[in-house]
C-alpha positions in Angstrom: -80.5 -37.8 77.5 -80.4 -34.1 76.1 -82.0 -33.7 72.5 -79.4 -30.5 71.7 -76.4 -32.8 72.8 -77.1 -36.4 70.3 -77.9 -33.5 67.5 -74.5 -31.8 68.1 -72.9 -35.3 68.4 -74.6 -36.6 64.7 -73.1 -33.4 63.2 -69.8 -33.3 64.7 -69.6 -37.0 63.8 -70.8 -35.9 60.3 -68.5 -32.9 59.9 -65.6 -35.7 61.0 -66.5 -38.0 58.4 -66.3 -35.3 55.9 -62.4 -34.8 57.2 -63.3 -31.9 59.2 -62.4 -32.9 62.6 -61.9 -29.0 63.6 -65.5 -28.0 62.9 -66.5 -31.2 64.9 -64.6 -31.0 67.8 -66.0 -27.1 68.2 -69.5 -28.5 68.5 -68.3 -30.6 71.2 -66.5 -28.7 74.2 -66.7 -31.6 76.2 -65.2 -34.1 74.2 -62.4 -31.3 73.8 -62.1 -30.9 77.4 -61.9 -34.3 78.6 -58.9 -35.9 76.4 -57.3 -33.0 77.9 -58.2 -34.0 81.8 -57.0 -37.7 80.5 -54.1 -35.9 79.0 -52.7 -34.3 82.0 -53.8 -37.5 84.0 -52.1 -40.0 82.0 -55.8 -42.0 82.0 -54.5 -43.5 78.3 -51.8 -45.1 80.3 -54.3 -47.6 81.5 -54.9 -48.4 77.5 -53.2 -51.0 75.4 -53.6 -50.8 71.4 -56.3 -51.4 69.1 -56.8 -50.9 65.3 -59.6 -49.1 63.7 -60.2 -51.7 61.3 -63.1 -53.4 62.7 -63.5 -57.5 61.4 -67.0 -56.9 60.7 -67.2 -53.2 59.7 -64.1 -52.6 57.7 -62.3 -48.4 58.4 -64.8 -47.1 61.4 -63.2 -44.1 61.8 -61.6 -41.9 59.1 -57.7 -41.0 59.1 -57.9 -37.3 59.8 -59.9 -38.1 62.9 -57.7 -41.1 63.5 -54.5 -39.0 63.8 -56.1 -35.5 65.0 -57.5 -37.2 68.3 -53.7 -38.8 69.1 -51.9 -35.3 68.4 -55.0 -33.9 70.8 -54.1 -36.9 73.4 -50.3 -36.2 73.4 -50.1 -39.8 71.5 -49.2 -39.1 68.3 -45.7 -40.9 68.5 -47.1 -43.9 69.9 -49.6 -44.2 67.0 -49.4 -45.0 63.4 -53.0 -45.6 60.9 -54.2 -47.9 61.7 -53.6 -48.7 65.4 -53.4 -46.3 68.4 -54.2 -46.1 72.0 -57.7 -48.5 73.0 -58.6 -45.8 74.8 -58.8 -42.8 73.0 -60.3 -44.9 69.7 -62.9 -46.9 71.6 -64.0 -43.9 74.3 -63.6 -41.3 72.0 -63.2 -41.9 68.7 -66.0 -44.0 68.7 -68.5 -41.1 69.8 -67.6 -40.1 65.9 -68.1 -43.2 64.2 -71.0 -43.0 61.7 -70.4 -46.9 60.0 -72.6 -49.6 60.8 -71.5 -52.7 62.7 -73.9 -56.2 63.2 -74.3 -54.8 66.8 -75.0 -51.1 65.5 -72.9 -47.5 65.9 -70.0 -48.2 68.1 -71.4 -45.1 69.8 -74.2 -47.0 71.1 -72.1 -48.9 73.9 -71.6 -45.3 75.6 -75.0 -43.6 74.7 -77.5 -46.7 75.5 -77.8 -48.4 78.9 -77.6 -51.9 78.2 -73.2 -51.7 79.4 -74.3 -49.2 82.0 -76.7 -52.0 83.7 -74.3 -54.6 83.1 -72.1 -53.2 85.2 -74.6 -52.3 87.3 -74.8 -48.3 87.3 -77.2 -46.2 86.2 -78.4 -45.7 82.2 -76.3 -42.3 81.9 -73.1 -43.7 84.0 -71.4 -44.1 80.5 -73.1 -40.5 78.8 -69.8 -38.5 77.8 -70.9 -35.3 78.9 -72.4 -37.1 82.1 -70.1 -37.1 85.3 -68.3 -37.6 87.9 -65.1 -37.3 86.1 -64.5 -38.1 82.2 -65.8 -40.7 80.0 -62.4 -42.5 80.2 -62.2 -42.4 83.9 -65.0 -44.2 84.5 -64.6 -46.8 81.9 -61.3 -47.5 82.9 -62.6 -47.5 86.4 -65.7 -50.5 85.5 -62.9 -52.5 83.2 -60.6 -52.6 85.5 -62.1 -53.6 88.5 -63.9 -56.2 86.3 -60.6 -57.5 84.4 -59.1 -58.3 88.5 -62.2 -59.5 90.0 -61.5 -62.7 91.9 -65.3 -63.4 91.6 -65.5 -62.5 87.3 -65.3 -65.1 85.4 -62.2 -65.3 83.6 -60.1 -66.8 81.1 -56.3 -66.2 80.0 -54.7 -67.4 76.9 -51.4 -66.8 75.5 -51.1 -65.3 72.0 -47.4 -64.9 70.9 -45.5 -63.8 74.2 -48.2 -61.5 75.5 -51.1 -62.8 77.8 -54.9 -62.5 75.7 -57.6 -62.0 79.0 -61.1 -61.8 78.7 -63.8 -61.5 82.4 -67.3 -61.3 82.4 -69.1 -60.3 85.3 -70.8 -62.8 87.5 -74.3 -64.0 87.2 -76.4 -62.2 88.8 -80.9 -62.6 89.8 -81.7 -59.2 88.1 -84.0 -59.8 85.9 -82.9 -58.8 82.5 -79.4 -57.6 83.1 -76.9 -58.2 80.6 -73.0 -59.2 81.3 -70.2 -56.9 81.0 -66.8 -58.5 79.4 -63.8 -56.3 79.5 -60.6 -57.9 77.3 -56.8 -56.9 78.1 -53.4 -57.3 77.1 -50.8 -58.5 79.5 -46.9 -58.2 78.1 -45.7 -58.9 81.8 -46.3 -55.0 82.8 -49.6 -55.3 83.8 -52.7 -55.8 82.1 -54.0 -53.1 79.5 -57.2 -52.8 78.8 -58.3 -53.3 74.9 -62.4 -52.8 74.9 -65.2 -53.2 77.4 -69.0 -54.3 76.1 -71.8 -55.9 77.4 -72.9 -59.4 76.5 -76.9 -60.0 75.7 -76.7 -63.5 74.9 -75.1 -66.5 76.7 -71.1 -65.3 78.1 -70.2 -69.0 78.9 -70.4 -69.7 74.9 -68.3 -66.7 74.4 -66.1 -67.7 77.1 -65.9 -71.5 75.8 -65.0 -70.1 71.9 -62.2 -67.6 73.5 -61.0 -70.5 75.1 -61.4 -73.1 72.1 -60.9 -71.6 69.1 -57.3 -71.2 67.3 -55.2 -68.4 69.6 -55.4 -65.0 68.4 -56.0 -61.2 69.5 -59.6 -61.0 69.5 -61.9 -57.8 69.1 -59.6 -55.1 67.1 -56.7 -56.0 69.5 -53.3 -54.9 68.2 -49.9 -56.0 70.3 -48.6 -54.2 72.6 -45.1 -51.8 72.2 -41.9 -53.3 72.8 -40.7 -51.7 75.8 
């Protein structure tokens, strides 16, 4: 991973922090460049909602960069503090999130390897600057393919009219390999995708709790839009 790139990516994450989302977004070109390819695309499409008030981390991302990355996207109608597209805040807004969580940055699910392998690519698949394509594109590619897997190992509960669905990758020899879960929203028009991360520990305890515990949207989750 390039030295110069993480450096520009702590300061532009500083310089958002500090309300300046302008001055961050000019020391990334490519972050600039690819909501704009997802833009024209209509990759957020693929994106339900989520709220950027994490239950173990409190605000993760500041209001300025909140709404400045939806005008950017061509989502600011569709988003209002503290919930916007999945997409955009978990992709991208996430590169600029400086606030500790138990599991670290947010960042770290994108710069480190451990989702990549779960998913079985290679340690830079998930690398926003890396290619083929944007950062978006190929998460959106992984979750998807994952969430209608008939081999994944999935679970579907219904929270207040909408369909709550969590899949985690099958088991699997290699040696060390961790699970990727990927956790939608389904109001009837098709499942949206709400995060993607990989799973270290045992998945069929986390698939017994989302199963057994009292119904609710699960991992900064916000319901969908009426249509």
């Amino acid at each position: 991973m390039s030295a110069d790139r993480l450096i520009a990516l702590d300061r532009a994450a500083e310089l958002a922090v500090a309300d300046d989302l302008p001055g961050a977004l000019a020391l990334l070109p490519w972050l600039v460049s690819s909501i704009a390819l997802d833009r024209a695309s209509g990759g957020f499409d693929a994106w339900g909602r989520s709220t950027v008030i994490d239950e173990h981390a409190g605000e993760v991302l500041r209001r300025s960069t909140f709404e400045g990355l939806h005008a950017i996207a061509g989502l600011g109608e569709d988003a209002a503090w503290p919930i916007g597209n999945a997409g955009l805040l978990h992709v991208y807004g996430y590169l600029l999130s400086t606030v500790p969580t138990p599991w670290g940055l947010k960042r770290e699910r994108w710069l480190g390897g451990e989702l990549a392998n779960a998913y079985g690519g290679p340690p830079e698949r998930f690398h926003p600057w890396a290619g083929p394509g944007t950062l978006l594109e190929r998460v959106t590619a992984d979750a998807s393919e994952l969430l209608s897997r008939p081999d994944a190992r999935r679970r579907t509960r219904r929270v207040d009219g909408v369909d709550t669905v969590i899949a985690v990758s099958p088991a699997t020899d290699v040696p060390g390999r961790p699970a990727a879960l990927a956790y939608g929203l389904d109001d009837g028009r098709g499942i949206r995708i709400v995060t993607t991360f990989p799973v270290a520990s045992d998945p069929a305890a986390v698939l017994e709790e989302f199963e057994t515990s009292a119904p609710g949207l699960r991992w900064n989750a916000a319901p969908p839009l009426a249509p």
